[in-house]
N, C-alpha and C positions, 0 to 999 in steps of 0.2 A: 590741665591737659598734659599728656602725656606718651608719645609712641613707644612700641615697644620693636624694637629689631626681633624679631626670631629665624631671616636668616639673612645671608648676605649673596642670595643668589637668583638670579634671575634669568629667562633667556627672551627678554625682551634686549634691542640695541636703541634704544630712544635716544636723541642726539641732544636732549633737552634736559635729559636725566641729571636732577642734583645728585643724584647718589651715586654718577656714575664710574668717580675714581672710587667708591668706597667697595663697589663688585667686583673685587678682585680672588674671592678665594671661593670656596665650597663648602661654607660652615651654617652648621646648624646648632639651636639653641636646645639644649639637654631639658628634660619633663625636669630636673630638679632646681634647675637657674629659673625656669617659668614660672615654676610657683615661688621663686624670690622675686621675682619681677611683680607678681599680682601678690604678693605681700605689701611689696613699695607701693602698689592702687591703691590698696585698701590702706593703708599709715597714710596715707598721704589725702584720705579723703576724695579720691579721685571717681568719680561716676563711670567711666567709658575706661574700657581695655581696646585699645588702639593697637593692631596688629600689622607690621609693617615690614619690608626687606630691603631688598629684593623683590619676590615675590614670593610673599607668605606661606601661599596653598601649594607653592613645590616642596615643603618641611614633611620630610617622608613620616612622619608622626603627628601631622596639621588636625586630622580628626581627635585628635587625643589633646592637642593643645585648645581647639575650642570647647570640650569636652568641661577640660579645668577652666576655664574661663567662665564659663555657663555655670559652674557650682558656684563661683562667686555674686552672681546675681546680681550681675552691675549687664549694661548696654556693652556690647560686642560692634566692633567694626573693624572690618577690613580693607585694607588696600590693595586691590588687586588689580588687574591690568586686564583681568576677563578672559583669559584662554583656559580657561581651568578643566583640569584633568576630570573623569566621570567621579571621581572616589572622594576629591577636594568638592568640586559641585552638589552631589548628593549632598554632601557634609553640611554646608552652606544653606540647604535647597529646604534641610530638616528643623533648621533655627526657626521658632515664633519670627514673625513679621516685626513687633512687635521690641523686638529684643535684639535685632540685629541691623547694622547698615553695610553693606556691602560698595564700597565706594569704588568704581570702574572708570579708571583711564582712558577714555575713549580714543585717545588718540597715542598710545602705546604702539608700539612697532620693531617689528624685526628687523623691517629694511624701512630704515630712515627715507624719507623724499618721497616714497610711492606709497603706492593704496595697496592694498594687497586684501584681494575679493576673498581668498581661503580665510584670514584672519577676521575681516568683516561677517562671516557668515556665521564663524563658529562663535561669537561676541553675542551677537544677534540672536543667537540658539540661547547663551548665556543668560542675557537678560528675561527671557520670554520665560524660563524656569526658575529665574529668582524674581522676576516681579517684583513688588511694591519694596522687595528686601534691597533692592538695585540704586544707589544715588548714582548717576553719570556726572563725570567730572572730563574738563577738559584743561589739558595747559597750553599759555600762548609763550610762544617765542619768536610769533613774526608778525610784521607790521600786518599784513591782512591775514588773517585766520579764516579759515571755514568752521566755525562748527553750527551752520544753521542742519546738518544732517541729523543732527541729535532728537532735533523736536519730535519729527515722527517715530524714531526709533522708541523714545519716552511711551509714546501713546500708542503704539501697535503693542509693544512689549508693555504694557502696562506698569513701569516701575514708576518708582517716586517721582513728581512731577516738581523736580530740583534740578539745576545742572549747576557745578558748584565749578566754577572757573580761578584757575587760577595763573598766575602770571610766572614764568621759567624763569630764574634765578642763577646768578653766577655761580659757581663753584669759585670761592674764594682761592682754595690752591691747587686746584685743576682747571678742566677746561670739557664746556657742553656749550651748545648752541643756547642762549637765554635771548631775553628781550631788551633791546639798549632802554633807557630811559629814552632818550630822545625822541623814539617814536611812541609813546605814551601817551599823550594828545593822540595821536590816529587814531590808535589801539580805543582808546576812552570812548570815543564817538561810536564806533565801532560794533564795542558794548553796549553803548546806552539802546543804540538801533533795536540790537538785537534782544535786548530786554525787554523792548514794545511787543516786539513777534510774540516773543515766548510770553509774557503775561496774556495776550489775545487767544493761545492756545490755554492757559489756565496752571502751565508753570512759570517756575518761581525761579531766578538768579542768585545765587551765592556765590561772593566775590572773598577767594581767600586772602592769606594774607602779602603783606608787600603794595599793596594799591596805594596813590597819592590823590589827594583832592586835588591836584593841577593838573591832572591829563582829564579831567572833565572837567566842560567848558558849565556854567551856569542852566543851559538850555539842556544838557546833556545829565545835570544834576536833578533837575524838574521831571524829567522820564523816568529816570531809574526810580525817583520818588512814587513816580504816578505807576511805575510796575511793580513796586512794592520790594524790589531788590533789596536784599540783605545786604547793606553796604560796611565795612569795617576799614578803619585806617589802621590795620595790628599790623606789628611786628615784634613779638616777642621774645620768648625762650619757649619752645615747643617743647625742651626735653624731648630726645631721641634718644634712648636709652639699646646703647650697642651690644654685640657681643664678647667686647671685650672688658667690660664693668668699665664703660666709660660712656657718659652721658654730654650729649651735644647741644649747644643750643637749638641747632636744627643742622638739617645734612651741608646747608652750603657751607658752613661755618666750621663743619666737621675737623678739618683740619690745623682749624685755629684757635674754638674757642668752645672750651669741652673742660668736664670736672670727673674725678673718678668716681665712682658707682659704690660706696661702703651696702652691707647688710641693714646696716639702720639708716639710712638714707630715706631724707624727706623731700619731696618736690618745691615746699614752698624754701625752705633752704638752699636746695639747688638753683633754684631759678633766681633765686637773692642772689647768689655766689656768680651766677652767670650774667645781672643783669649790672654785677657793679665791675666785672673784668669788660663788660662792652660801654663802659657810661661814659668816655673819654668821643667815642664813636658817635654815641646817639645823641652828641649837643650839634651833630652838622646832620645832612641829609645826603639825599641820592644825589642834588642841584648845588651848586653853592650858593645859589638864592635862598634854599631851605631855613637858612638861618636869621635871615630877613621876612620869613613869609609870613603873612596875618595868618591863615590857615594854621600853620604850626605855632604859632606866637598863643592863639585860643584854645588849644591843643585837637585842632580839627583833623591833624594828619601827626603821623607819627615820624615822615621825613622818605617812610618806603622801606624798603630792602635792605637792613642791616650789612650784608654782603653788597649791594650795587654802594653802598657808602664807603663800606671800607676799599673797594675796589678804587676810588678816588682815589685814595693816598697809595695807590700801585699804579699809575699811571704806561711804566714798562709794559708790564702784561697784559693793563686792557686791551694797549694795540694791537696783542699779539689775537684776540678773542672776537673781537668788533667784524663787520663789514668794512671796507676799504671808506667808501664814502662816509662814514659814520667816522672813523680814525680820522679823517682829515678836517672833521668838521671838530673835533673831538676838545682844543685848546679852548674855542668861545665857549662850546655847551655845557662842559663840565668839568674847566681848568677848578 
């Protein structure tokens, strides 16, 4: 696996955003960098062109980059946040079903804390014209989430009957609103609830990466089973391949743990190079129980969020990112 940055701009303000110290300028990736990018897919054995930002479909030449994409004849997916413009949409609207995932934020936002019915409507128009091409995706960064709004949205809009959930992450040296660990247990229950509903409706959960087998209880592991949820304990090297020929582990990490980009550059090298600069990291977890846990000891969980770990040994700056309550409780839960 592999994302590909092709720009660094977006005009969503999501308070959750890993990438959000990384949206700082107004740059776009050149038609001649792109096809060194899907040269590195193709060397590299890679199925899927992963297209990512910012937001993608603001790349005042994005018809022309899925264009090149499509002649390599691999699966197409995008990350978009869903406002897309009529020229970006068409674009999208014209891919085989078949051939493309268009993967929607659903809970992207202008203005952080509110609803905002203009952004709601035009998402909703969104979907209804990409159909079945549509995976809905949600991220949580608060102890209660809403996303049961999705289910209908799924099935009036006819898109893929998926909502691929994923959990808000620290920016290791910046700062977005993410999910403490310690509300993880709520969160879990939460989840599992909610995968009953949606299995009963005939979709299906997929849980990205960062999850720990201890914020679900055993009862809570039984449902997700019984709904068929796609359950993963990853945390890997996603390779986030920048616009600076510099490849990330992922965006929260961006700042810390990143290899340069050469022309003959291979992913399974890359990600060797990335997985032994983090190996010092990945013998503790997000808990300091991690290290102690049957779960991890049988390699049931992977420990969580490479970023909520390293965040331990910066103990200054959690405080500075946390809820008050959460910082005071903060020496027991995750000295």
């Amino acid at each position: 696996m592999a994302n590909l940055v092709v720009t660094d701009v977006c005009n969503m303000k999501c308070s959750f955003c890993f990438a959000h110290d990384y949206l700082r300028k107004s740059s776009f990736i050149s038609l001649e960098a792109f096809e060194q990018r899907l040269d590195f897919i193709e060397r590299s054995d890679i199925n899927e062109i992963r297209l990512i930002g910012g937001e993608p479909s603001l790349h005042p030449r994005f018809p022309e980059l899925i264009a090149l994409a499509q002649q390599r004849g691999k699966h197409i997916v995008v990350f978009s946040h869903g406002l897309l413009s009529e020229r970006a949409l068409a674009c999208l609207e014209s891919l085989p079903v078949e051939e493309c995932t268009i993967l929607i934020n659903m809970n992207a936002t202008r203005t952080p804390g509110q609803r905002n019915t203009q952004e709601q409507h035009q998402r909703w128009m969104t979907l209804r014209r990409l159909g079945q091409r549509a995976l809905l995706g949600f991220n949580i960064f608060e102890a209660n989430p809403q996303f049961d709004f999705i289910l209908p949205l799924i099935l009036e809009a006819n898109c893929r009957r998926v909502i691929r959930l994923g959990l808000a992450h620290p920016i290791l040296d910046g700062q977005n609103e993410y999910l403490h660990p310690k509300q993880y247990p709520m969160v879990g229950h939460k989840i599992s609830q909610f995968a009953k509903t949606a299995a009963e409706l005939g979709v299906k959960l997929e849980l990205d990466c960062g999850f720990v087998r201890c914020m679900f209880s055993n009862d809570d592991m039984e449902t997700l089973h019984q709904a068929q949820a796609d359950i993963g304990w990853r945390c890997n090297p996603i390779l986030d391949v920048d616009l600076t020929e510099q490849v990330f582990h992922c965006f929260p990490l961006s700042g810390k743990v990143h290899r340069p980009f050469f022309p003959d550059a291979d992913a399974r090298n890359l990600r060797a190079l990335l997985v032994e600069q983090t190996r010092h990291y990945r013998m503790a977890g997000i808990y300091k129980e991690c290290s102690t846990c049957s779960f991890r000891q049988r390699d049931e969980c992977m420990g969580g969020c490479l970023a909520n770990t390293m965040k331990r040994f910066q103990p200054a700056a959690l405080r500075l990112r946390v809820p008050d309550d959460v910082v005071a409780d903060w020496p027991r839960a995750m000295a």
